[in-house]
C-alpha positions in Angstrom: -25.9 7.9 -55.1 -22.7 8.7 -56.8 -19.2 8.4 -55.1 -18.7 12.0 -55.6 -22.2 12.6 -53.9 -21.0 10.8 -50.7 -18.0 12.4 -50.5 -19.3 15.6 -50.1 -22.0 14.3 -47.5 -21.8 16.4 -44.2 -21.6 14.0 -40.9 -23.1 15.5 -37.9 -24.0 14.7 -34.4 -28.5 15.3 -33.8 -29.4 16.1 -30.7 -33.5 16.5 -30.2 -35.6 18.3 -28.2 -38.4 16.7 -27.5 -39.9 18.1 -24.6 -39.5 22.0 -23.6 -36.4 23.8 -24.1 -35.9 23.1 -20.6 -35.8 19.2 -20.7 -32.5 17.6 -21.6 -31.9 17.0 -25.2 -31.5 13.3 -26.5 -28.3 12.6 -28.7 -29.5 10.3 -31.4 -26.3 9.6 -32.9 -24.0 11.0 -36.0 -25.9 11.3 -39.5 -24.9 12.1 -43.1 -26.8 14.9 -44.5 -26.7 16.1 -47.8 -25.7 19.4 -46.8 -25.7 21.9 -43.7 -29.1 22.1 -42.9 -30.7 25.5 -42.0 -33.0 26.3 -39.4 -36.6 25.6 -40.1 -35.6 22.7 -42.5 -37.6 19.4 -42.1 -35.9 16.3 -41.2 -37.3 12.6 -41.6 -34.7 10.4 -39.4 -35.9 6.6 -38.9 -35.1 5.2 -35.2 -36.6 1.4 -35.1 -39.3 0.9 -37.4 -40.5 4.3 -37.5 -40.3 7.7 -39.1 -39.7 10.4 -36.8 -40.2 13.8 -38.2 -37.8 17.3 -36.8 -37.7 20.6 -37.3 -34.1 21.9 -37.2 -33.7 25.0 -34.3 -29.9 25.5 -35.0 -26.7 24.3 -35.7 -24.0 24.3 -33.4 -20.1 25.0 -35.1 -17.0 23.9 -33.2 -14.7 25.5 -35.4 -10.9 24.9 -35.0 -7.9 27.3 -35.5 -5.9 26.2 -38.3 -2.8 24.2 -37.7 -4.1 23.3 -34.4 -4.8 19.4 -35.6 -7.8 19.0 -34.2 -11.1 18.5 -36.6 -13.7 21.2 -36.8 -17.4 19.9 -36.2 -20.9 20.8 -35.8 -24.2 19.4 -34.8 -27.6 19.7 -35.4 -30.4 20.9 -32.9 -33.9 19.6 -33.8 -37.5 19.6 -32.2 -39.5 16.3 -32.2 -42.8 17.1 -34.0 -43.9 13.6 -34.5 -43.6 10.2 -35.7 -45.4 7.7 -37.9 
């Protein structure tokens, strides 16, 4: 991957579903993605030794007013659909 490639990487926080929409979601930490995803894009994210496979549901956009100095940020909400 080229420099320029990682500097135009999106860092996001994923928080997964993995139970109903009622359960409480699991933050799994900040990830680099490629670029926004969309909802109904596919994500492979490996926790441990194994592949866990998502279905993004949303993202969230904390968007900031300008000259405010605070950072604007999103993340991503994914259901579980399996692992292996």
């Amino acid at each position: 991957m080229s420099a320029e490639e990682k500097a135009n990487m999106v860092r996001m926080r994923l928080l997964v579903e993995r139970g109903s929409l009622q359960d409480q979601s699991e933050e799994w930490g900040e990830l680099d993605f490629l670029a926004l995803p969309s909802p109904g894009d596919r994500l492979s994210v490996r926790r441990g030794n194994e592949a866990n496979y998502l279905t993004v549901l949303c993202v969230h956009h904390q968007p900031t007013a300008p000259g405010d100095g605070e950072e604007p940020t999103a993340y991503v909400v994914a259901k579980w659909t399996g692992a292996g």
